[in-house]
C-alpha angles and dihedrals in degrees: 000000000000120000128209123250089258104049078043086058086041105048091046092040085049091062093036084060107231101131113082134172138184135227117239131212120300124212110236107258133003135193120207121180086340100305098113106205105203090199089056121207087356088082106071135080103281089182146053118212100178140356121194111166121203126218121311103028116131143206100292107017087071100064101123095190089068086080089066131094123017116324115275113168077115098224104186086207103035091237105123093233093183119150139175145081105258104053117307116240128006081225085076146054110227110202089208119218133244125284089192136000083261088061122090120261109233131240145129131211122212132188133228102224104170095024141034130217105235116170107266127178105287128005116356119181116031121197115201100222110188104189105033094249119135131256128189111228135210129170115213113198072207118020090257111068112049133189117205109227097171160261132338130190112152143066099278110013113193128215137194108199089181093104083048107054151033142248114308102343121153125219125204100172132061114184116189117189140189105264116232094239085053100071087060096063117017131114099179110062109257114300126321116220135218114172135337119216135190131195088221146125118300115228122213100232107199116172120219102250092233091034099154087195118031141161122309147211124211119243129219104267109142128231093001116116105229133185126210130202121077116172123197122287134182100211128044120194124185124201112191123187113228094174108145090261089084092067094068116109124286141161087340083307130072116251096256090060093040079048088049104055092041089063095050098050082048095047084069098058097042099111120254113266091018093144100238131190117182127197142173136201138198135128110051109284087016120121105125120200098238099170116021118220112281138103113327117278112202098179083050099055097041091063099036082050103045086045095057116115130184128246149120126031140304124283106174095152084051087053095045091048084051096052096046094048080051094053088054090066099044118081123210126034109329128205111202112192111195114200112197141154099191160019132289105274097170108074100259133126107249092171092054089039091059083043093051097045099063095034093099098058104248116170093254150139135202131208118188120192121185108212117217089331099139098111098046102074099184090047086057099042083044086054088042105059085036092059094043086050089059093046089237146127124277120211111195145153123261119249 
């Protein structure tokens, strides 16, 4: 799948960080298809983590920001009622089933940002189905280990987690899923959800004033996964692949034009004093250090930028050594933003190498996108697994 310039700027603006968004004042209590919230519109997912769709969704039906929020496909008899082949109704976001075993399995993870889902007496977690169709469901306490606590198929699906949990455990993170079985009968492609709500504990969110990188919401941007904190951080450091991979054709440019330019209009809106290093790599045991950490130097980058060229292979182990050996030498909370098209080609580890860059300890963050990799299966898994060793957030394409 190829992406425009600009969801190219706003999927790489989203990991740096520079879109934020408040939330606004709740009523005190809300009652949506019979489950009352007492916590109102609190109570649903503010927030999407990750978005893969599976075959058959289209255009408008894979708009994962659509979960989130109260439910609004607006059913006058809560039934759900929705039809068709392509992906039911744009008030919702379908997950889509497999067509073969080679196909992706649909889901979507979203985030409780100002509330938490605990067990309390009766049904906990409700997930708003519009099309009947069923969704495999885990809780995660931290977006990494989840517990499966059922299936969900109407509108809304209820869930107890209390055989499930223990104790007092809070859960952020809610993951639904196509089911198997699902793939083998369905005409509407998996289910197609509306909100997601949790009787839980409400959270006071209160941004740092000055906060360089703060929460964010996600933006309509169709098919694209897209993840969603960002916490402050006093050091930025940006990785970008020039393998010779990035000179291949895209949107009447090549991507590392289309990259290029992305990163000068972002270097504007970086905020004054952010402390900024910015690297490249391409060629194996190539990633040259083009802009050292300091203030942010707009005029620096800009020429260092403008002067990149593509070419060699791919060393993202080599990158990820560099980084960490960087890391090593920058004090305070650190966000790295690796920028990348493609696999490892030059023998490394890449896998080890992420591993083996959080495993002192550093405050850091790391952010992986995976620029224009929908059609290479094993470049975005490899992303991917990079990105689940380092405990971070992955940033991809759909596909």
């Amino acid at each position: 799948m190829k992406f425009s310039p600009r969801t190219a700027k706003l999927l790489i603006s989203i990991a740096i960080g520079l879109l934020i968004t408040s939330i606004g004042p709740l009523a005190e209590s809300a009652t949506y298809c019979g489950a009352s919230f007492p916590n109102a519109d609190r109570s649903f997912a503010d927030r999407v983590v990750a978005y893969c769709a599976a075959s058959c969704v289209r255009g408008a039906y894979g708009n994962p920001s659509k979960a989130l929020g109260p439910p609004d496909c607006g059913y006058g008899d809560c039934s759900g009622g929705c039809v068709g082949w392509y992906g039911c109704d744009t008030c919702a976001v379908s997950l889509g089933f497999r067509v073969s075993a080679s196909d992706n399995r649909g889901y979507l993870v979203l985030e409780f940002v100002d509330n938490r889902l605990i067990d309390v007496p009766g049904d906990d977690l409700f997930v708003y189905v519009t099309n009947d169709r069923p969704g495999l469901v885990e809780i995660s306490p931290d977006g990494i280990t989840f517990v499966a606590v059922g299936q969900v198929r109407k509108y809304p699906g209820a869930i107890d987690i209390a055989p499930f949990v223990a104790g007092e455990e809070e859960f952020q993170f809610v993951r639904i899923s196509d089911v198997p079985a699902d793939e083998e009968r369905s005409t509407c492609p998996g289910p197609s959800i509306d909100a997601v709500g949790a009787m839980g504990l409400t959270r006071q969110v209160d941004p740092e004033p000055n906060e360089a990188f703060g929460a964010l919401e996600v933006l309509p941007l169709g098919e694209l996964a897209i993840a969603a904190e960002i916490r402050p951080a006093e050091a930025l450091l940006l990785i970008l692949d020039t393998s010779s991979s990035m000179a291949e054709s895209f949107e009447h440019a090549s991507k590392l034009e289309v990259a290029k330019q992305v990163l000068l209009d972002l270097i504007e809106e970086i905020p004054d004093g952010t402390q900024v290093e910015f690297r490249s790599f391409g060629g194996c045991e190539n990633c040259q250090l083009l802009v050292p950490i300091g203030p942010i130097d707009r005029v620096e980058l800009r020429a260092k930028i403008q002067a990149l060229a593509s070419g060699g292979a791919t060393p993202l182990a080599y990158a990820l050594e560099q980084a960490k050996e960087d890391c090593a030498q920058i004090p305070g909370s650190k966000l790295l933003v690796l920028v990348s098209d493609g696999m490892e080609t030059c023998g490394g580890d890449p896998i080890a190498a992420a591993r083996d860059l959080v495993a002192p300890g550093y405050d850091l963050r790391v952010h992986i996108v995976g620029f224009d990799v929908a059609q290479y299966q094993y470049a975005r898994e490899q992303l991917r697994e990079i990105a689940e060793v380092a405990g971070s957030v992955y940033f991809y394409t759909g596909g």
